[in-house]
C-alpha positions as CSV (number, residue, x, y, z in Angstrom):
1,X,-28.2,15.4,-8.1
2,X,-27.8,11.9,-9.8
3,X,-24.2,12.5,-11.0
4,X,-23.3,14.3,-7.8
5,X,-24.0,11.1,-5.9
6,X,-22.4,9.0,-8.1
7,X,-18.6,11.4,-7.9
8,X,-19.3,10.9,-4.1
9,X,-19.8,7.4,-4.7
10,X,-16.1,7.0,-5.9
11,X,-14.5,8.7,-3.2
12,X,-13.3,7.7,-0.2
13,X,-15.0,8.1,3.4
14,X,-13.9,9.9,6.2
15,X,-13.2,6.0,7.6
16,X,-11.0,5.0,4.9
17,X,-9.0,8.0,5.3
18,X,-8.6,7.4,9.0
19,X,-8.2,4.0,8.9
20,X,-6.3,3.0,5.6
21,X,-4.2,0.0,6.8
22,X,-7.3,-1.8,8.4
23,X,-9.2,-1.3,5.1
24,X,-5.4,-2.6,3.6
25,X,-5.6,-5.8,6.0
26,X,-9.3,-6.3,5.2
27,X,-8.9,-6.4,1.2
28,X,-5.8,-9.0,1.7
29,X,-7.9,-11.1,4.3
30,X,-10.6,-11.8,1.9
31,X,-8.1,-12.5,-1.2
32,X,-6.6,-15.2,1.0
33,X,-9.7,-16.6,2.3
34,X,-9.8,-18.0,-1.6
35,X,-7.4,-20.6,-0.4
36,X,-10.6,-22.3,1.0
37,X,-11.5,-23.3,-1.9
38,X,-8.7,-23.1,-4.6
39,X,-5.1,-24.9,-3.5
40,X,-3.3,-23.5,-6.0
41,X,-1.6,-19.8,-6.3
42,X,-2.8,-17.8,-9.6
43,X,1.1,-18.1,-10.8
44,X,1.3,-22.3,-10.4
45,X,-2.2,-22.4,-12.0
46,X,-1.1,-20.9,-15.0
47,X,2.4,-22.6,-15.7
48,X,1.9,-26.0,-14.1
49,X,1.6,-27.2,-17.5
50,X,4.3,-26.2,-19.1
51,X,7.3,-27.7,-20.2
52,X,9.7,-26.3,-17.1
53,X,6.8,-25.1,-14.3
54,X,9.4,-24.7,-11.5
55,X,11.6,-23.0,-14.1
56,X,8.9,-20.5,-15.2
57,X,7.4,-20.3,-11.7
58,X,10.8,-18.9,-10.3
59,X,11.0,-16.5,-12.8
60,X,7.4,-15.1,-12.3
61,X,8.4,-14.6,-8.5
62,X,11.2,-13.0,-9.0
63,X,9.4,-10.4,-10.9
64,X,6.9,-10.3,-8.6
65,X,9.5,-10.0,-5.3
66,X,10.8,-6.7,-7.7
67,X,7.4,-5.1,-7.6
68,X,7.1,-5.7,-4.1
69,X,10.5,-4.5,-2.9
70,X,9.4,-1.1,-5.8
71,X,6.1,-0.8,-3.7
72,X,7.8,-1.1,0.0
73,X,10.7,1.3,-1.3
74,X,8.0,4.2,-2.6
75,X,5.8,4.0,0.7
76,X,8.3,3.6,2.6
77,X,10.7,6.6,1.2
78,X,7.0,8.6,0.6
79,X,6.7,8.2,4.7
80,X,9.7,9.1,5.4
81,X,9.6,12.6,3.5
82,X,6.0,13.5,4.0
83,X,4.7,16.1,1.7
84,X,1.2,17.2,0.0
85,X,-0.6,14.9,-1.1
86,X,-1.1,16.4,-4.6
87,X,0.8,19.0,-6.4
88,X,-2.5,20.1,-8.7
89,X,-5.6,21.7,-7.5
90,X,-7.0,20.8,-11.0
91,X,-9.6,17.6,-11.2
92,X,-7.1,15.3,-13.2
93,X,-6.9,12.7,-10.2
94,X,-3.4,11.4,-11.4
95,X,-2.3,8.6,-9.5
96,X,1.6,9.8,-10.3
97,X,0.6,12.8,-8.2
98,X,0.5,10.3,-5.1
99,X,3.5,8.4,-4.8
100,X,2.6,6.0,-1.7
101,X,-0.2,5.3,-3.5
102,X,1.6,4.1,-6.8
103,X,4.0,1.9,-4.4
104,X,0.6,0.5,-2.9
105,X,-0.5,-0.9,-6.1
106,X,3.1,-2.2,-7.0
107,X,3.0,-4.1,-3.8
108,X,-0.7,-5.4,-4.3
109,X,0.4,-7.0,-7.6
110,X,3.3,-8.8,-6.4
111,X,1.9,-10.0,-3.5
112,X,-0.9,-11.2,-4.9
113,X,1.0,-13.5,-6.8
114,X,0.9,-15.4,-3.9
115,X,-2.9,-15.4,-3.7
116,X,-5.2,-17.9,-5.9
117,X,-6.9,-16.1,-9.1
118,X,-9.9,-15.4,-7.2
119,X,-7.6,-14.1,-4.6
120,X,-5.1,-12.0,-6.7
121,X,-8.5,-10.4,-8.5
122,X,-9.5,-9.1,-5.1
123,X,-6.5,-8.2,-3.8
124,X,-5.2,-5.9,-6.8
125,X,-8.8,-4.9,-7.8
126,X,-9.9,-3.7,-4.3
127,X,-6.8,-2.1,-3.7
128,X,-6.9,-0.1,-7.1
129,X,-10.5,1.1,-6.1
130,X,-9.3,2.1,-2.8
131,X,-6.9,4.1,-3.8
132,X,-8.7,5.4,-6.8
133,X,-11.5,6.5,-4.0
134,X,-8.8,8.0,-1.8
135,X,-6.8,9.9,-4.7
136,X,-10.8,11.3,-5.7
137,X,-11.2,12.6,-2.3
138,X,-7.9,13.9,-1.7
139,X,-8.1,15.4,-5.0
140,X,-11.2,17.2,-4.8
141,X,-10.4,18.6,-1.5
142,X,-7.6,20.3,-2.8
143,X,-9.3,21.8,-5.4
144,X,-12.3,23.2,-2.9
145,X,-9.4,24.3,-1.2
146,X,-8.1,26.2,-3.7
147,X,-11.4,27.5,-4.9
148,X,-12.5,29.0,-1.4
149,X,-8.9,29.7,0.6
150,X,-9.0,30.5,4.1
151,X,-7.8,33.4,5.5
152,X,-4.3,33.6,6.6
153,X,-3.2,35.8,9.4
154,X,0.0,37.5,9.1
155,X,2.9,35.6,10.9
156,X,3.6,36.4,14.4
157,X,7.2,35.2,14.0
158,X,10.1,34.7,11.5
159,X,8.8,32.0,8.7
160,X,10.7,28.7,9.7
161,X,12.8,26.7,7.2
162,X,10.7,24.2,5.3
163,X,13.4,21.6,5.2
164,X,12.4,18.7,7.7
165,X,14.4,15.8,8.4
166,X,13.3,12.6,7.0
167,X,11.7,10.7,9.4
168,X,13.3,6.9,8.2
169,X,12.4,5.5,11.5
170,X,8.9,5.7,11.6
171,X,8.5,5.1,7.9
172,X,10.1,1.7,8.0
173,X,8.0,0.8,11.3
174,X,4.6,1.7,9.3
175,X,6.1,-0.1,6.5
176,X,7.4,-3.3,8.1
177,X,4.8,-5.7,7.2
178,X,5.8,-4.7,3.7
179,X,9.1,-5.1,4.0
180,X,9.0,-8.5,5.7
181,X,6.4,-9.9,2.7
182,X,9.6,-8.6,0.4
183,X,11.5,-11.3,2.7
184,X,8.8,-13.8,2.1
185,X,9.1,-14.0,-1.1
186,X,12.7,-13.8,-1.4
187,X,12.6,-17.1,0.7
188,X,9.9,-18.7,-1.7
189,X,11.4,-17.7,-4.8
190,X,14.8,-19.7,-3.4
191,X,12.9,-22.7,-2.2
192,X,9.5,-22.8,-3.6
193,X,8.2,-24.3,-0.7
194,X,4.7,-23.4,0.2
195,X,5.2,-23.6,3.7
196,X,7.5,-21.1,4.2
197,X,5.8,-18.3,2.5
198,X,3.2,-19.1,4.4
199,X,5.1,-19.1,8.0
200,X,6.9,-15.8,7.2
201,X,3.9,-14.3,5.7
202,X,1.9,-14.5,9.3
203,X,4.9,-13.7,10.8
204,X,5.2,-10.4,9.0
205,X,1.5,-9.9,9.5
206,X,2.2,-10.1,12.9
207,X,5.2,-7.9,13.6
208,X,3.9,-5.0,11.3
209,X,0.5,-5.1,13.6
210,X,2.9,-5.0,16.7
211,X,5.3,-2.5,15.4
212,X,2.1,-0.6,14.8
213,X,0.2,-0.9,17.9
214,X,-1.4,2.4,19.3
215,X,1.0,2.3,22.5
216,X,4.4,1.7,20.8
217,X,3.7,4.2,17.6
218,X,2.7,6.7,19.9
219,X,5.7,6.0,21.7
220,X,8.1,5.8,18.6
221,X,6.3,8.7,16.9
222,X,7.8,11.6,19.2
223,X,11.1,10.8,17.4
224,X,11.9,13.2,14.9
225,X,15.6,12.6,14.4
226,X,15.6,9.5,12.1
């Protein structure tokens, strides 16, 4: 009983499956929120010493734009060509099985460059147990799945072909906040001026929530042909 409240422990809720991006948008609010009480960004804290900080702080960002632009193109092309969400019913919980999920993390690392220590801690550790929890449960559904199948009537009509359109227009409106961080730090790494990132940052913030409002996805969601 013990252990079988502990697995259920490490998997994910019925609300964090229905509500991923506001558990997303809760994890980076509170990494932030470190900027209350640290000034400087994990990367400056670490090579503000140095010989050539600017230099070296560039060059950190750059990577760190790269991982972001690797983690918007995976969810974004994962959305677009939406498949199962694991291709084993065994209980191996392999990230690699979940592609959006791997592009999640690659984004939570580069973005939390931009984050203090404290900040860049909670981003990328909170969103590693998220998605741990939600692989788990995903996981483990499959295989209780496959263990007990349901019945299957027999088809009324002709099997329909399995190839679906990719659907780029709503995966780049789910995926725009992403995208416009990738610009945020494409600016930053150019100027390294604080005030920037942090402009375009709430302004991507912004646009991915309105892009993402109930009334305009429901909208945009009836559109197939993208």
């Amino acid at each position: 009983m013990t252990q079988h409240k502990q697995l259920s422990v490490l998997k994910a809720t019925g609300f964090e499956y229905r509500h991923q991006t506001l558990v997303h948008q809760l994890i980076v609010g509170a990494a932030f929120l470190a900027y209350l009480f640290d000034r400087d960004d994990v990367v400056w804290r670490f090579v503000k010493d140095s010989a050539t900080p600017h230099r070296l702080e560039r060059w950190v960002f750059i990577i760190a734009a790269l991982l972001i632009a690797v983690g918007a193109g995976i969810c974004t092309r994962a959305r677009a060509y939406p498949g199962p969400n694991s291709n084993t019913g065994r209980e191996t919980y392999r990230i690699i099985d979940h592609p959006r999920y791997v592009g999640e993390i690659c984004y939570a690392i580069g973005f939390g460059s931009l984050a203090p220590l404290a900040g860049f801690l909670v981003l990328v550790g909170g969103e590693v147990l998220r998605v741990f929890r939600l692989v788990r449960g995903i996981d483990d559904r499959a295989q209780t799945s496959q263990q007990h199948p349901l019945p299957v009537p027999p088809p009324l009509t002709p099997p329909v072909s399995e190839h679906v359109s990719p659907r780029w227009k709503t995966a780049f409106r789910q995926e725009a906040a992403k995208w416009g961080i990738l610009v945020t730090m494409t600016v930053f790494v150019i100027t390294l001026e604080d005030r920037h990132a942090e402009v375009l940052a709430v302004a991507s913030f912004l646009i991915g929530m309105l892009l993402n409002a109930p009334i305009l996805s429901h909208s945009t969601g009836r559109d197939r042909s993208s």
